[in-house]
C-alpha positions as CSV (number, residue, x, y, z in Angstrom):
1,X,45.8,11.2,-2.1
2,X,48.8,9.5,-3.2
3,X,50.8,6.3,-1.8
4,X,53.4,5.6,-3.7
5,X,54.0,2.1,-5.1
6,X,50.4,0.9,-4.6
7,X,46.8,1.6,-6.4
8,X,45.1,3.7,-4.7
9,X,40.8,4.0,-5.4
10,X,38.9,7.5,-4.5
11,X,35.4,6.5,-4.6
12,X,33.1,9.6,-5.4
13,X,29.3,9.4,-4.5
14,X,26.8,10.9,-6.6
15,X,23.3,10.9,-4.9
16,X,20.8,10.4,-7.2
17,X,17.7,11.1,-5.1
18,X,14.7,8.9,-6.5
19,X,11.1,10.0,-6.6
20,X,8.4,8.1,-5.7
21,X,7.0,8.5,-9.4
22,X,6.1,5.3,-11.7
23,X,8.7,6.1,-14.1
24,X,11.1,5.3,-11.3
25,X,9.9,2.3,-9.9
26,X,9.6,1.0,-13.2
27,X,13.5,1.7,-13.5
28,X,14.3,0.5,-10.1
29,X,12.7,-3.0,-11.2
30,X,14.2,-3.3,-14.4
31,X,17.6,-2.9,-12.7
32,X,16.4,-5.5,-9.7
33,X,14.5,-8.2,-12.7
34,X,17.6,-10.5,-12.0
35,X,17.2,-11.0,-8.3
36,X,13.5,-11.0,-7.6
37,X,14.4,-14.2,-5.8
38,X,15.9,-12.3,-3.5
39,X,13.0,-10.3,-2.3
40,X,12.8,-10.6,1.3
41,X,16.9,-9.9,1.6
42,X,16.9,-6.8,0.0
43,X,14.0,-5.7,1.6
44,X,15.5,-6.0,4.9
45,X,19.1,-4.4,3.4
46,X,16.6,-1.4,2.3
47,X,15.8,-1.2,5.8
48,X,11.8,-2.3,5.5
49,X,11.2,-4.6,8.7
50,X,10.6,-7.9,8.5
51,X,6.5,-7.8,9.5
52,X,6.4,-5.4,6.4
53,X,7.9,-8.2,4.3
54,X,5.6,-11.0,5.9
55,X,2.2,-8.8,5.2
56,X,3.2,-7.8,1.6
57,X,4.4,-12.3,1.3
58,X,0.5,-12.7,2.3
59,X,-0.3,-10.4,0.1
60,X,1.3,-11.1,-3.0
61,X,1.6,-14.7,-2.4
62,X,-0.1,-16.1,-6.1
63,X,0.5,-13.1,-7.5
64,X,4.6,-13.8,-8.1
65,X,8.1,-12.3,-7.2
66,X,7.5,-9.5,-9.4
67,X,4.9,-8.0,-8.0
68,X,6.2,-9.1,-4.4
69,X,9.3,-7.3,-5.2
70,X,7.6,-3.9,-6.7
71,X,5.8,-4.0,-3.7
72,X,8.8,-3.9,-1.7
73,X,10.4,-1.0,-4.1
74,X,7.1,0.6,-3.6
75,X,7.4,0.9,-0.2
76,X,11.1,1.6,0.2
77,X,10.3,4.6,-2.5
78,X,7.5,5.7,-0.2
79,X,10.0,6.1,3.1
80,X,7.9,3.6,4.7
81,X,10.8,1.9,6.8
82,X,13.4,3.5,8.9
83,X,14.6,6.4,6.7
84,X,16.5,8.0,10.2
85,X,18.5,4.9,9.6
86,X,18.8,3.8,6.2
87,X,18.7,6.7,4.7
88,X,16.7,8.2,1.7
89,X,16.0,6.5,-0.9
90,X,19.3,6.7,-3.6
91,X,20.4,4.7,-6.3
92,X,23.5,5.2,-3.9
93,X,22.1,3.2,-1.5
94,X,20.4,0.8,-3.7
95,X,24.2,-0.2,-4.6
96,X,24.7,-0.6,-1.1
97,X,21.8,-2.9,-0.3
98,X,22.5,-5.0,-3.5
99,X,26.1,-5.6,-2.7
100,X,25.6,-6.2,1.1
101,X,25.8,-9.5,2.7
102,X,22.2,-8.7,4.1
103,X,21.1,-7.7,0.6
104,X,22.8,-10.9,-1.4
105,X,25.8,-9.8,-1.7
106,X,25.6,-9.4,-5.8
107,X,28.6,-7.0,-6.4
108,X,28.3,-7.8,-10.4
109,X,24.9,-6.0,-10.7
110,X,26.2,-3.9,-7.8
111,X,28.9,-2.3,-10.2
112,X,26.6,-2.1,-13.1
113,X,23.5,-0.7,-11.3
114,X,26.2,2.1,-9.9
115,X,27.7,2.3,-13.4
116,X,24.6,2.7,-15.2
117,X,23.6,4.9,-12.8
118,X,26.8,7.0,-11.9
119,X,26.2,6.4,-8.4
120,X,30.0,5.4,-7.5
121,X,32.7,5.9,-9.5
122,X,36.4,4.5,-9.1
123,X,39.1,6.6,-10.1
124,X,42.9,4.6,-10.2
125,X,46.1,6.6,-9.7
């Protein structure tokens, strides 16, 4: 596609299917370390409802946002939440939820996360 006299951006999506393996998760929380605070909003961008993010709270409580939020990862690795809706589980949509207002809207580790990841890539004409 080409417009001439403006910048035009093709976004191609690479789906990177993840696993439910440890070496995954492990790689999915590495990415995710900077917004553990976050937990309960990208929970719900994942698509996990909120009385799964109240039990695993309860449950994880004095244990810390990191293990809250591998928890959370856990689940959304496992399909347990609406995967009709949200779809699988993809670094593709991990960018999504990240840079979503319901996610936190963090479009810097968005971009990287996608970069690192090739899950989006931006081609200028």
């Amino acid at each position: 596609m080409v417009l001439i006299g403006r910048e035009v951006q093709v976004r191609f999506h690479c789906i990177i299917n993840l696993h439910t393996g440890e070496e995954d998760l492990r790689d999915v929380l590495l990415e995710l370390s900077s917004v553990v605070d976050k937990w309960r909003s990208l929970g719900l961008a994942l698509g996990l409802r909120q009385s799964t993010l109240d039990v695993l709270m309860q449950q994880n409580g004095p244990k810390g946002l990191d293990q809250l939020m591998s928890d959370i990862i856990t689940e959304w690795l496992k399909g347990n939440y609406n995967e009709d809706r949200f779809g699988r589980p993809t670094w593709r949509r991990l960018v999504e939820a990240v840079g979503s207002n319901t996610g936190g809207r963090n479009q810097a580790l968005a971009d990287a996360i996608a970069a690192k990841h090739h899950s989006t890539t931006v081609m200028k004409y």
